[in-house]
VEXDREN-2710 file (C-alpha; in Angstrom, 1 decimal):
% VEXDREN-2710
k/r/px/py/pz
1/UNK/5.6/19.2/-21.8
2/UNK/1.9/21.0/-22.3
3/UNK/-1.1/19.3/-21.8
4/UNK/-2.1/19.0/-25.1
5/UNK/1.2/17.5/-26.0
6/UNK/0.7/14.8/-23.1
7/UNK/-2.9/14.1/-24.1
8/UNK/-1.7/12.6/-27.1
9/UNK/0.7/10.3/-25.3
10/UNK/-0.9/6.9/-23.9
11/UNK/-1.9/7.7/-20.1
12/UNK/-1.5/5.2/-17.0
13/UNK/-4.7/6.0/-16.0
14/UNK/-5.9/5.0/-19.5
15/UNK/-4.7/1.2/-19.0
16/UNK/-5.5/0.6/-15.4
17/UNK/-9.2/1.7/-16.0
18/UNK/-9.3/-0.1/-18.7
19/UNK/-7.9/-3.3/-16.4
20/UNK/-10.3/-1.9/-13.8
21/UNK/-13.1/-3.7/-15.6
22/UNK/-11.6/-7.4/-14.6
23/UNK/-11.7/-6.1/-11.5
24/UNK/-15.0/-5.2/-11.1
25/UNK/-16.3/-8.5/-12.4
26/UNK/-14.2/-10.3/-10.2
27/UNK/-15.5/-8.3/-6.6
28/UNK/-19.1/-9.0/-8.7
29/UNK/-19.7/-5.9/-9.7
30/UNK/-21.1/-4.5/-13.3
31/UNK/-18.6/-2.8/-15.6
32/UNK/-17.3/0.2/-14.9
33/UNK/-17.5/0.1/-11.1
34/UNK/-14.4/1.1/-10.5
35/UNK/-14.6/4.4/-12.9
36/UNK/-17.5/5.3/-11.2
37/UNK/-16.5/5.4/-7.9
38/UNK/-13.8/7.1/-9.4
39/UNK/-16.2/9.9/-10.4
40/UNK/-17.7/10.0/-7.1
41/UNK/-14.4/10.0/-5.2
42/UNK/-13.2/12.9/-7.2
43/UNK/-15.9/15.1/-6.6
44/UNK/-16.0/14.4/-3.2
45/UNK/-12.1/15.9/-3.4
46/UNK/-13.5/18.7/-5.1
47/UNK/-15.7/19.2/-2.2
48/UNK/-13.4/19.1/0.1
49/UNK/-10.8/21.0/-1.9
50/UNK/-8.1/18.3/-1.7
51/UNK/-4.5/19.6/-3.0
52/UNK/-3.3/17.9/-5.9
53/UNK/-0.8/15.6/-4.5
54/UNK/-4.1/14.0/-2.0
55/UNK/-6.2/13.9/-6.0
56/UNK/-3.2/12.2/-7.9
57/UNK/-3.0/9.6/-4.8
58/UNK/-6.6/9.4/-4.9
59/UNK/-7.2/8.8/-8.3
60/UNK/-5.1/6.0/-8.6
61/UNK/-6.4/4.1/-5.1
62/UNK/-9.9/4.7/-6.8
63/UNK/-8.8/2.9/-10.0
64/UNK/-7.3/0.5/-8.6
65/UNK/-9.3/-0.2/-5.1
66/UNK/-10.1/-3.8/-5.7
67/UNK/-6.4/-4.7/-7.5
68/UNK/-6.6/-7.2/-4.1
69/UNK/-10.1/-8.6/-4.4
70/UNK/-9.0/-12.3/-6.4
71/UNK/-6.9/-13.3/-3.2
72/UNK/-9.6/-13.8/-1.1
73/UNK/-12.1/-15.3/-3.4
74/UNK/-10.7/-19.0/-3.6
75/UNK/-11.4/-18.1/0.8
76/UNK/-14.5/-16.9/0.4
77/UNK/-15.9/-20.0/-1.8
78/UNK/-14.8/-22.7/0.4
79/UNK/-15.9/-20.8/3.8
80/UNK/-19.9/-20.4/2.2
81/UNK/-19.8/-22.8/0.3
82/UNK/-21.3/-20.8/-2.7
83/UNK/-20.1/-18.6/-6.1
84/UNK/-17.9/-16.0/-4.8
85/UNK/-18.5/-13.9/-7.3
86/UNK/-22.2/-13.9/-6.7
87/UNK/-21.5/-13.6/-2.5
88/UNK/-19.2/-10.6/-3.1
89/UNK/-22.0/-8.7/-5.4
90/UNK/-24.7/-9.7/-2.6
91/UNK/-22.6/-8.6/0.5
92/UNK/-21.6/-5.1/-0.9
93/UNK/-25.7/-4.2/-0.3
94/UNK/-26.0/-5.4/3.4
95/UNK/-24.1/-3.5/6.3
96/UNK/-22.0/-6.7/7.4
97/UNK/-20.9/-5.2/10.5
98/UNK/-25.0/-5.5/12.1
99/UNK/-24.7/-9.0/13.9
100/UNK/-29.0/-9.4/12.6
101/UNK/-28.5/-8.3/8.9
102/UNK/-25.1/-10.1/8.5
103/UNK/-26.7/-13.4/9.7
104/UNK/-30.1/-13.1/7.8
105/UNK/-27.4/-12.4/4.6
106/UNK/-25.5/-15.5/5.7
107/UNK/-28.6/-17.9/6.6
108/UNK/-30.2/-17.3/2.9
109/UNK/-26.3/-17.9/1.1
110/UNK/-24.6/-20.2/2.8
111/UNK/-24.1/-23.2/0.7
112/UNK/-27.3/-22.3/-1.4
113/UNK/-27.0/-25.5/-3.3
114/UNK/-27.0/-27.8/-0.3
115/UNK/-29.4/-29.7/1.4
116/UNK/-31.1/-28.0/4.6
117/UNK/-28.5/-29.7/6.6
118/UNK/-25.3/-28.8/4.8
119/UNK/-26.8/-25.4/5.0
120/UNK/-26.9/-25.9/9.0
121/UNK/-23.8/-26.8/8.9
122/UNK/-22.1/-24.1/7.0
123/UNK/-23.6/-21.4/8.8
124/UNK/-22.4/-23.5/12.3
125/UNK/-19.3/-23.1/10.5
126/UNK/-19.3/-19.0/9.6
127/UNK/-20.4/-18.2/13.5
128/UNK/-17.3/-20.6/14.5
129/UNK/-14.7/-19.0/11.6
130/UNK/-14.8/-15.0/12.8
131/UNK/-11.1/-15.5/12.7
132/UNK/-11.3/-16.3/9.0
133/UNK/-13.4/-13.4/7.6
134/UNK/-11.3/-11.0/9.4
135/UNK/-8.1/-12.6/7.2
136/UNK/-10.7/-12.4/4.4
137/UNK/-10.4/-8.8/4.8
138/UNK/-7.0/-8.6/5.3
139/UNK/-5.8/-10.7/2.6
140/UNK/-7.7/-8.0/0.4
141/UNK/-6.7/-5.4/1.7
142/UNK/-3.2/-6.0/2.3
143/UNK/-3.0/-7.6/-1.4
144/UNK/-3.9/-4.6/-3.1
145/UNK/-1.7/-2.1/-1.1
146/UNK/0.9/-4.5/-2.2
147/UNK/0.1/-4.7/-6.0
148/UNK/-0.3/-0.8/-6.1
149/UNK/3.4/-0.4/-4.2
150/UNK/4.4/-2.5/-7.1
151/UNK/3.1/-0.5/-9.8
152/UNK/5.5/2.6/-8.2
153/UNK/2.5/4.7/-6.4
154/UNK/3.1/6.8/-3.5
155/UNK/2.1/5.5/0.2
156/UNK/-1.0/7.5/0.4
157/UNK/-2.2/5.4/-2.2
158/UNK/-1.2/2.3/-1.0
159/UNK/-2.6/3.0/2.5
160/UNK/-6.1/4.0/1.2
161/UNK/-6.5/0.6/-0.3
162/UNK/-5.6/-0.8/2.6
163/UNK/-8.2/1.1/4.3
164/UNK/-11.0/1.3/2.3
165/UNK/-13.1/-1.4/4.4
166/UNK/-11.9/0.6/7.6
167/UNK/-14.7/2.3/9.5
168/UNK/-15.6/5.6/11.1
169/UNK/-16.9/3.5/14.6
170/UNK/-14.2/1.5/14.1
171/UNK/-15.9/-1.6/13.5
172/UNK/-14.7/-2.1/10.0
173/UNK/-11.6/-4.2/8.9
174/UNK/-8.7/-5.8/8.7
175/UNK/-7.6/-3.8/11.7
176/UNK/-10.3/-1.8/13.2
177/UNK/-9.2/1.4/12.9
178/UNK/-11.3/4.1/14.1
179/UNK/-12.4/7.7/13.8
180/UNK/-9.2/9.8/12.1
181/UNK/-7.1/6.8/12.7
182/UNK/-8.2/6.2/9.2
183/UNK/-6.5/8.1/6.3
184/UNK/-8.7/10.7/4.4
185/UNK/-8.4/9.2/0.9
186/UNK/-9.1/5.8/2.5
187/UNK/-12.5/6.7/4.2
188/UNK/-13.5/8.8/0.9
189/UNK/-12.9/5.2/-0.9
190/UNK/-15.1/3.8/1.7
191/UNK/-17.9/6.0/0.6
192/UNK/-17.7/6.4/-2.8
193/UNK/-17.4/2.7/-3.5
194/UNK/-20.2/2.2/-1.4
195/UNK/-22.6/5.2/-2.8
196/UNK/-21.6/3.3/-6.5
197/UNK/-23.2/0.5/-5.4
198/UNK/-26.4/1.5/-4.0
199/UNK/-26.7/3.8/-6.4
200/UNK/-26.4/1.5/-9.1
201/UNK/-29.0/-1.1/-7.3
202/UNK/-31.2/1.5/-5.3
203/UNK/-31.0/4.5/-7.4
204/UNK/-29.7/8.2/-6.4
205/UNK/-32.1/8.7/-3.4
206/UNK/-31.3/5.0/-2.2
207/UNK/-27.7/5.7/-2.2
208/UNK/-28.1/9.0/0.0
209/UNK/-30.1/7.6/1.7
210/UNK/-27.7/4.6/2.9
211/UNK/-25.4/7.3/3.2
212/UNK/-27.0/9.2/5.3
213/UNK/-28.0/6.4/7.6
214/UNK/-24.2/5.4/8.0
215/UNK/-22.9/8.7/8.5
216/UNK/-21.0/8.7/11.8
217/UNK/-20.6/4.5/11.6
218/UNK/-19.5/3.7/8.4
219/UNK/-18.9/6.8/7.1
220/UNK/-16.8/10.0/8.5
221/UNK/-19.7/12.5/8.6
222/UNK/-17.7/15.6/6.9
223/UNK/-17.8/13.1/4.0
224/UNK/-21.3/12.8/3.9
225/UNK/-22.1/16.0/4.0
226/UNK/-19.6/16.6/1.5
227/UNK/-21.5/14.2/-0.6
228/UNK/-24.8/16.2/0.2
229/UNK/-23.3/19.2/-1.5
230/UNK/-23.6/17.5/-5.1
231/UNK/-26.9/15.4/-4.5
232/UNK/-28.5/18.0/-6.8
233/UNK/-26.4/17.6/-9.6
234/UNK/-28.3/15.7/-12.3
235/UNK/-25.5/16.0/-14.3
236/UNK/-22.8/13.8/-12.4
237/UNK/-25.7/11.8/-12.2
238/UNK/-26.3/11.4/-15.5
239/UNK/-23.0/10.5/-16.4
240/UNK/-22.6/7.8/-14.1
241/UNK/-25.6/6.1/-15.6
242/UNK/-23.9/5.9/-18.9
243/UNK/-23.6/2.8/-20.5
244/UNK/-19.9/3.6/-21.2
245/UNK/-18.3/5.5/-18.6
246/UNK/-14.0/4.8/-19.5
247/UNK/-13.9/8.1/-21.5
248/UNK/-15.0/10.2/-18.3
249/UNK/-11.8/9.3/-16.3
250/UNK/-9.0/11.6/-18.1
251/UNK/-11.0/14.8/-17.0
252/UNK/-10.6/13.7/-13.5
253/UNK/-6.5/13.2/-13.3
254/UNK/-4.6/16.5/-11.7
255/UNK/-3.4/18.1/-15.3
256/UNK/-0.2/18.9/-13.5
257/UNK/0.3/14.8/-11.9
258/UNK/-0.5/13.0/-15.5
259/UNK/1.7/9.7/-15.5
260/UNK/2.9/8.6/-19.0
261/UNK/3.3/4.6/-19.9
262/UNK/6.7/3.3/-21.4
263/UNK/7.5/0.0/-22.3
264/UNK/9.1/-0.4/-18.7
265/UNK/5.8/0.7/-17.1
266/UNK/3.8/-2.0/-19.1
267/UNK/5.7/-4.7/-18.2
268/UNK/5.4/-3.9/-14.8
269/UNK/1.5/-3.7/-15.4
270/UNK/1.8/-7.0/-17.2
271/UNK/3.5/-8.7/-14.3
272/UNK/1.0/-6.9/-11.5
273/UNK/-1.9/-8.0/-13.2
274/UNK/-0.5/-11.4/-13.4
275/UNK/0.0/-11.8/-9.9
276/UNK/-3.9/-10.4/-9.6
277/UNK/-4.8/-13.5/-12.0
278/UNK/-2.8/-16.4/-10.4
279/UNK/-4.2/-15.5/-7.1
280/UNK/-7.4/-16.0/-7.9
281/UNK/-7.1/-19.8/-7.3
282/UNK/-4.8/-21.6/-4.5
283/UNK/-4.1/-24.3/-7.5
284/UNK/-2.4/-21.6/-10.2
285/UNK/-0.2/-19.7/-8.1
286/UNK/2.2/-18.2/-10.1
287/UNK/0.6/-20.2/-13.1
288/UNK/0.9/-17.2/-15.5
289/UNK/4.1/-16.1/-14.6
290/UNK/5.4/-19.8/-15.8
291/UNK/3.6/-19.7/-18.7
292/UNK/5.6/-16.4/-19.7
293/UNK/9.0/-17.9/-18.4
294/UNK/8.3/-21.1/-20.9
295/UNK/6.7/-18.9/-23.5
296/UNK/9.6/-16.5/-23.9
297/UNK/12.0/-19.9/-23.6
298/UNK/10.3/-21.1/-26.8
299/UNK/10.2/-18.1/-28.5
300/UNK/14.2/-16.8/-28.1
301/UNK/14.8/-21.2/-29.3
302/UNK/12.7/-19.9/-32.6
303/UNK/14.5/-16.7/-32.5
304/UNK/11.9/-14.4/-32.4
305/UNK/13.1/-10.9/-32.3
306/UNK/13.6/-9.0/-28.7
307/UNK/10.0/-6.7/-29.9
308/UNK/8.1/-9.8/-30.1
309/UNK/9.4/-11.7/-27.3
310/UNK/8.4/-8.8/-25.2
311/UNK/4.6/-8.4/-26.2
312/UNK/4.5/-12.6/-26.4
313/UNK/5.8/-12.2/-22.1
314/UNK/3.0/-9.6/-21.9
315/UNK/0.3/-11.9/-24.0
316/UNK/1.3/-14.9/-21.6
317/UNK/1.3/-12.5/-18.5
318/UNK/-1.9/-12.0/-19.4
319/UNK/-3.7/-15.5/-21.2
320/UNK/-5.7/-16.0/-18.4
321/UNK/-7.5/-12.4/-17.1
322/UNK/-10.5/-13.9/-18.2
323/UNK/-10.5/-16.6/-15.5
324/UNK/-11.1/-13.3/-12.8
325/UNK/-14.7/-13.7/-13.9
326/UNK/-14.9/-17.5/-13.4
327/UNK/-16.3/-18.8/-10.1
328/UNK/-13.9/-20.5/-7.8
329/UNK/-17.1/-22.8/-7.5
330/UNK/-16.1/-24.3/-10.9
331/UNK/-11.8/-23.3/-10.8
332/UNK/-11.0/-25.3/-7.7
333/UNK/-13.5/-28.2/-8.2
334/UNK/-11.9/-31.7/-7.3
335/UNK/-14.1/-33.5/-9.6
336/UNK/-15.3/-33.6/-13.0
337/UNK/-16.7/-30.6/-14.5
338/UNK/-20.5/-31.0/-15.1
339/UNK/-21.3/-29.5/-19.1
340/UNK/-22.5/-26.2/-17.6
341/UNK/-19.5/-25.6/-15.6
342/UNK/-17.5/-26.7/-18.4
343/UNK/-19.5/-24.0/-20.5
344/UNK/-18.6/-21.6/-17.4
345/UNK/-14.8/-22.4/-17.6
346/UNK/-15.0/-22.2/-21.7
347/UNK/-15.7/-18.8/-20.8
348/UNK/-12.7/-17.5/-19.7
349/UNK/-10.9/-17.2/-23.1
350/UNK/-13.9/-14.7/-23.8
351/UNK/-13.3/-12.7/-21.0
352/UNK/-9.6/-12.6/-21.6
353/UNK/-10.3/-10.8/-25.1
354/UNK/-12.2/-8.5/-24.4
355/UNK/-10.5/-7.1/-21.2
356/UNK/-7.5/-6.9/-23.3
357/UNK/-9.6/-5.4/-26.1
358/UNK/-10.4/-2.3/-24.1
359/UNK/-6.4/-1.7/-23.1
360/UNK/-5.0/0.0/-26.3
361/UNK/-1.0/-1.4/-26.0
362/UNK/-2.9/-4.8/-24.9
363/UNK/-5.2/-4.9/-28.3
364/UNK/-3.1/-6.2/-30.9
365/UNK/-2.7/-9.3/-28.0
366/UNK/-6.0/-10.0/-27.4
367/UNK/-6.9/-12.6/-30.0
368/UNK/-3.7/-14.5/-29.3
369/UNK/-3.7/-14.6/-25.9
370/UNK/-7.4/-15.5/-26.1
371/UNK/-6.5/-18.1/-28.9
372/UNK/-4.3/-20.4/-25.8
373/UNK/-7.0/-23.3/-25.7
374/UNK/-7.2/-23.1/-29.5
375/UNK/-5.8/-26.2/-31.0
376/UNK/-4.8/-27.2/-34.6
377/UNK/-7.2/-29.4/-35.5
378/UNK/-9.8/-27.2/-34.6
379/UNK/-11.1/-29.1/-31.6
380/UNK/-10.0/-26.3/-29.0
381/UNK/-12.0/-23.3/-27.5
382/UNK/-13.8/-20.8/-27.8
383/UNK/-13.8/-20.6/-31.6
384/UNK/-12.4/-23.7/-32.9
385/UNK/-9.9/-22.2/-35.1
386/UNK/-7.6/-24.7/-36.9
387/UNK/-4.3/-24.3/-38.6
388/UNK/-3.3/-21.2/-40.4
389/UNK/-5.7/-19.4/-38.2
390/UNK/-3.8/-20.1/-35.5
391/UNK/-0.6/-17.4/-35.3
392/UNK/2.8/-18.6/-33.8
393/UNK/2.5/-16.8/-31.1
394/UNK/-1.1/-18.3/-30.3
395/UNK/0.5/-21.9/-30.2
396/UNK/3.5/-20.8/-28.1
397/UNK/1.3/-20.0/-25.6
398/UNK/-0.9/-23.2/-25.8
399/UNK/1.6/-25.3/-26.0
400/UNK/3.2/-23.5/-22.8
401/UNK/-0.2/-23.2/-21.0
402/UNK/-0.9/-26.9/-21.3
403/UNK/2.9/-27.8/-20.2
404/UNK/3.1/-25.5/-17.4
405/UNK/-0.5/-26.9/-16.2
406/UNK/0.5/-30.7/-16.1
407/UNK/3.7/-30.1/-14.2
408/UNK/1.8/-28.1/-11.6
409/UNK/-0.8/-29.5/-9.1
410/UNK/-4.4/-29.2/-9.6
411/UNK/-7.6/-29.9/-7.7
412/UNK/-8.3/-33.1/-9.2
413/UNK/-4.4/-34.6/-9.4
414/UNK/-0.7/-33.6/-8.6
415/UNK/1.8/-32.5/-10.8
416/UNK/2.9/-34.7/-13.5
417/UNK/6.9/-35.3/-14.0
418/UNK/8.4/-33.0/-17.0
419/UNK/9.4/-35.8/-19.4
420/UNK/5.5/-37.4/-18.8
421/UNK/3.8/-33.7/-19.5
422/UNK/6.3/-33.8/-22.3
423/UNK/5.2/-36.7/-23.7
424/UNK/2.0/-36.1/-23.7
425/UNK/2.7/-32.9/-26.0
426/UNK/4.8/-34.9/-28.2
427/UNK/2.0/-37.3/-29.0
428/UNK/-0.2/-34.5/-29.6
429/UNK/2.4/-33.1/-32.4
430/UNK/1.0/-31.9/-35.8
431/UNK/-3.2/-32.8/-34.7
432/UNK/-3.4/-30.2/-31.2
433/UNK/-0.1/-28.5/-31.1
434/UNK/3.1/-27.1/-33.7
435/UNK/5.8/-29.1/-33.8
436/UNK/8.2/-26.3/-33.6
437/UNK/6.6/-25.4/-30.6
438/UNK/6.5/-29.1/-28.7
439/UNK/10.6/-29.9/-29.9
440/UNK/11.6/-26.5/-28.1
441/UNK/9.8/-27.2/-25.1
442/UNK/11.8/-30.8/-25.5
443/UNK/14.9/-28.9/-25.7
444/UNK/14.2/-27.0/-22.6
445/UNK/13.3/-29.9/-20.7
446/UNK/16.3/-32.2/-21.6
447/UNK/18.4/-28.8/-20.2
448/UNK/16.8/-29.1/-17.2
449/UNK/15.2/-25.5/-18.2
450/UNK/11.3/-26.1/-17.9
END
């Protein structure tokens, strides 16, 4: 098949740098992080004149470098105290490995809302937790080798996710590998992510600069003078400071190593990305695969054709992407929500469609997946809608979301028995939710099936 024939044809790399976006607000970072480290990482394998197997495996470990970064956050909150989102944007700029910078980092955001005391006492409890932040790391790192095994890509991509928080002196993590120990496309991550960032906050010259001064600790030297070769280039440069960066990536994919997307391929997406969403929070582990299993229950009970059943799976897969950009502040809160958090959380439904907006086989699921707090009488969230507005598809999924979240635990209560969580439903029927809906979901439970 030509190029030009394949062009035409929906791209993996399309989706996942599409998806990339949830990931960089998640790891705190401004849209289109991940493309442009992407851009960087690529023309540091131009540099270095990387064969095309080493640029396929690369491209994808750039895409998808942070497809680990929700496991840790729920970790991350509880051990500072603070918004992980807002800790994982201010730790990208300090080099955590100096023992003076890490603790003047720690000492200004550890529990920043607490009283001088509490923020004693969390720092007393970072210097006595090293243990922890190394499984921080790990948990990252391990995670997204993991989700990018499951999405079929080769080892070398796998390991350079793993590694990407590895460094040169070996004082980087999960494992402290050192020197060459460290696989090329994993120490090029390394750098490019980290040139992204600085570049983004400090400008070109702040970026080489950093880069510059890590060379030979962080960074693998030959790398850094790799990067020197294109500090000139006002035209990278300019690109990366574009407000929309997505179209850039297809010019960067090995011609000869384009992947295609079938219907088999975006389920497993769907599923991946689903894991990457229910591991943002300790209380809604496998939340979103439920929600699909009692979604697709309801919808074969209605006998909705195979077609529809499979892009309802992927919209329930899916419902929740938009919680990646919630704080765990506010997700794993044992009391009641205050009116901004509840704004914060409200959120989340916002997020979710316009993540999906910008994946094109995702699009035509965005509003209804988005729609899963909606409820009929137009008390719901984010828009209110009532009725008609509401498709069937957008009150399976409430009516499976709100199901599947009663009979699971939660930070302020356990899980409630099925015939209680169906009774709530049921006295709902015809004001929140369909009643087509809530007597299939009846049908299930009395088979012992949800």
């Amino acid at each position: 098949m030509s190029v030009s024939a394949v062009s035409q044809q929906l791209r993996l790399s399309e989706v996942l740098s599409a998806l990339s976006y949830a990931l960089d607000i998640t790891e705190g970072q401004p849209p289109g992080h991940a493309i442009r480290s992407c851009l960087i990482g690529m023309r540091l394998a131009d540099e270095l004149q990387l064969g095309d197997d080493d640029r396929s495996a690369l491209f994808y470990a750039l895409l998808l470098k942070d497809a680990g970064c929700s496991s840790n956050a729920a970790k991350i909150c509880k051990l500072f105290r603070g918004d992980d989102l807002r800790l994982k944007q201010g730790v990208k700029t300090i080099d955590w490995t100096s023992f003076s910078e890490s603790l003047i980092w720690a000492a200004r955001n550890a529990a920043p809302e607490g009283s001088p005391l509490a923020r004693a006492a969390a720092l007393v409890r970072l210097g006595l937790q090293q243990g922890t932040l190394q499984e921080i790391f790990e948990t990252r790192c391990e995670r997204g080798a993991d989700i990018a095994r499951e999405l079929g890509f080769s080892e070398p991509t796998a390991a350079a996710i793993r590694t990407l928080d590895e460094h040169w002196d070996g004082r980087g993590q999960p494992e402290g590998l050192r020197g060459i120990e460290i696989p090329m496309l994993g120490r090029i991550l390394c750098l490019a992510q980290t040139v992204e960032v600085f570049a983004a906050t400090h400008g070109r010259a702040g970026a080489y600069e950093m880069a510059q001064r890590r060379g030979g600790t962080w960074f693998d030297p030959d790398l850094v003078r790799a990067l020197e070769g294109f500090e000139g280039d006002d035209e990278l440069w300019g690109r990366l400071s574009a407000e929309d960066v997505a179209g850039l990536v297809s010019e960067l994919e090995p011609p000869d190593r384009i992947q295609l997307v079938d219907a088999e391929a975006l389920d497993r997406i769907a599923g991946a990305f689903a894991r990457v969403i229910d591991a943002k929070s300790p209380f809604t582990a496998r939340h979103s695969e439920r929600v699909a299993e009692i979604a697709v229950a309801v919808g074969t009970l209605l006998e909705l054709t195979p077609e529809v059943l499979r892009r309802l799976r992927h919209a329930a897969l899916l419902h929740d992407i938009g919680k990646l950009g919630v704080s765990n502040l506010i997700l794993d809160k044992p009391g009641r929500l205050t009116a901004e958090e509840r704004t914060g959380i409200e959120q989340h439904p916002v997020f979710t469609r316009e993540f999906l907006g910008r994946v094109s086989p995702f699009r035509e699921l965005a509003d209804d997946a988005a729609a899963h707090h909606e409820k009929l009488d137009g008390s719901g969230y984010p828009l209110a809608l009532r009725g008609d507005e509401l498709t069937l598809t957008a009150r399976i999924l409430a009516v499976a979301d709100v199901y599947e979240a009663m009979t699971a635990g939660r930070p302020y209560r356990g899980p409630l028995p099925a015939e209680v969580a169906l009774g709530e439903l049921e006295a709902a029927v015809g004001a929140k939710f369909d009643d087509r809906c809530v007597a299939a979901v009846r049908e299930l439970v009395h088979a012992g099936l949800a």
